[in-house]
C-alpha positions as CSV (number, residue, x, y, z in Angstrom):
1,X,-17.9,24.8,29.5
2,X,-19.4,27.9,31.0
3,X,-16.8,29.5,28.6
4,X,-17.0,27.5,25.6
5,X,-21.0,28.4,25.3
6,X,-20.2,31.9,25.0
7,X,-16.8,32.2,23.4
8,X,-16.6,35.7,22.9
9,X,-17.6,36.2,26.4
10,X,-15.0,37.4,28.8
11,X,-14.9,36.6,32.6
12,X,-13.0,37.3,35.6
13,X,-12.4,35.2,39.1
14,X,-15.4,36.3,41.0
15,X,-17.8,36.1,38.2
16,X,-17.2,32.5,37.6
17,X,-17.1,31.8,41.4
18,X,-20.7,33.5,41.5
19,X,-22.4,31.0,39.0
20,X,-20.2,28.1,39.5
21,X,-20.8,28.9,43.7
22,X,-17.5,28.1,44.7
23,X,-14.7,30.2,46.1
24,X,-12.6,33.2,44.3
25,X,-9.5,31.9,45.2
26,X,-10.4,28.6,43.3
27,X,-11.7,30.1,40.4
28,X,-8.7,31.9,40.0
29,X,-6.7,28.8,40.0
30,X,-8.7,27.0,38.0
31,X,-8.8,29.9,35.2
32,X,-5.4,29.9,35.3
33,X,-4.7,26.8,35.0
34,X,-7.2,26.6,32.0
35,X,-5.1,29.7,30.4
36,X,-1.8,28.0,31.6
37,X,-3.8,25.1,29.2
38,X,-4.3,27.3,26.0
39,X,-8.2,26.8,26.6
40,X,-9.1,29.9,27.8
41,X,-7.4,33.1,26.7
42,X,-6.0,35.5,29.4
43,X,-6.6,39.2,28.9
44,X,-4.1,41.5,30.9
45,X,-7.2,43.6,32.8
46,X,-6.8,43.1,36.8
47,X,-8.4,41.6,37.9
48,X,-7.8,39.5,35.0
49,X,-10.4,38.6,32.5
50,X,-11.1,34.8,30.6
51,X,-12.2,34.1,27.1
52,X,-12.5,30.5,25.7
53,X,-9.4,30.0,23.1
54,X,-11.5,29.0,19.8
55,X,-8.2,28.5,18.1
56,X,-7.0,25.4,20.9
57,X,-6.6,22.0,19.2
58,X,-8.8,21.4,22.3
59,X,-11.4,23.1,20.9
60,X,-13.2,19.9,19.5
61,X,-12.6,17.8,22.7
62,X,-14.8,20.9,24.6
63,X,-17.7,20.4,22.2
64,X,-17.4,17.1,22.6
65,X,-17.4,17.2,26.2
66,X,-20.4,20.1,26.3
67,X,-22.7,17.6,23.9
68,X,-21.8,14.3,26.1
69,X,-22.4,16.3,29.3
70,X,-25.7,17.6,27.9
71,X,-26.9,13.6,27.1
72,X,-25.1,12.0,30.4
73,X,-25.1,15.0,33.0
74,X,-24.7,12.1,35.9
75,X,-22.2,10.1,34.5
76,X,-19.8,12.9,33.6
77,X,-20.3,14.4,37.3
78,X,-19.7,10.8,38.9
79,X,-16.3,10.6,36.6
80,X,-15.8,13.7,37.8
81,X,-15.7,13.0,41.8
82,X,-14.6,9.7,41.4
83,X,-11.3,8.7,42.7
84,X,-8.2,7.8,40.1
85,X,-7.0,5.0,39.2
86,X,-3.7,3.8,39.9
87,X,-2.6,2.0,36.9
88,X,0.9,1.0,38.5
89,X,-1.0,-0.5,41.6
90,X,-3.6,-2.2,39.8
91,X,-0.9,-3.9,37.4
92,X,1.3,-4.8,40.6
93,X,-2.0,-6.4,42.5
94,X,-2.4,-8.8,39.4
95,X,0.9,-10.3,40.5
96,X,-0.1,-10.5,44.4
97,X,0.2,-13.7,45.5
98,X,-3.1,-14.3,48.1
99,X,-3.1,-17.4,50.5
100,X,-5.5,-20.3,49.0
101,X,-8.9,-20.8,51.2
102,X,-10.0,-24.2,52.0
C-alpha cells in the first residue's frame, strides 16, 4: 500500500525499511516477492528500485484493500498476525470421535 498511494513513486530496500521500521534484509524480500507477484515493478538500478504495477489484474484488489484498511485499520492488522487456518485439520477434527461425559 505504501506503493500503491504513490504509483509513480519508485523505492528501494532501505527506503521502505525506514518508514515501514523493519529490517533491509526483509524489505528486500518482501519487494521481491511483491515484483516476483507482478504488483510492484522492478527497475534494474542497484540497489534495486520498486514501483506499484498499475497494469496488475491485482490492481483493484490493492484499492480495495487500501479503502477497507482505511475504514477497519484494527481488523485488517489482527487478520494480519493472526494465525492460519488449517482447513484439512479442521475438516479431520469434525470426524474426531471424543469420549461421552456423564
Amino acid at each position: 500500500m505504501l506503493l500503491f498511494d504513490q504509483p509513480v513513486t519508485e523505492l528501494g530496500a532501505a527506503e521502505v525499511s525506514r518508514r515501514l521500521y523493519t529490517s533491509t534484509e526483509s524489505a528486500a524480500a518482501r519487494l521481491s516477492e511483491l515484483a516476483n507477484a507482478k504488483l510492484l515493478v522492478k527497475i534494474g538500478t542497484e540497489p534495486p528500485m520498486y514501483r506499484f504495477n498499475v497494469a496488475s489484474p491485482e490492481a483493484g484488489t490493492v484499492a480495495n484493500l487500501e479503502r477497507i484498511y482505511k475504514e477497519r485499520r484494527v481488523s485488517v492488522i489482527s487478520f494480519i498476525y493472526s494465525k492460519p487456518s488449517d482447513p484439512l485439520r479442521a475438516f479431520s477434527d469434525a470426524f474426531r470421535l471424543r469420549k461421552d461425559e456423564p
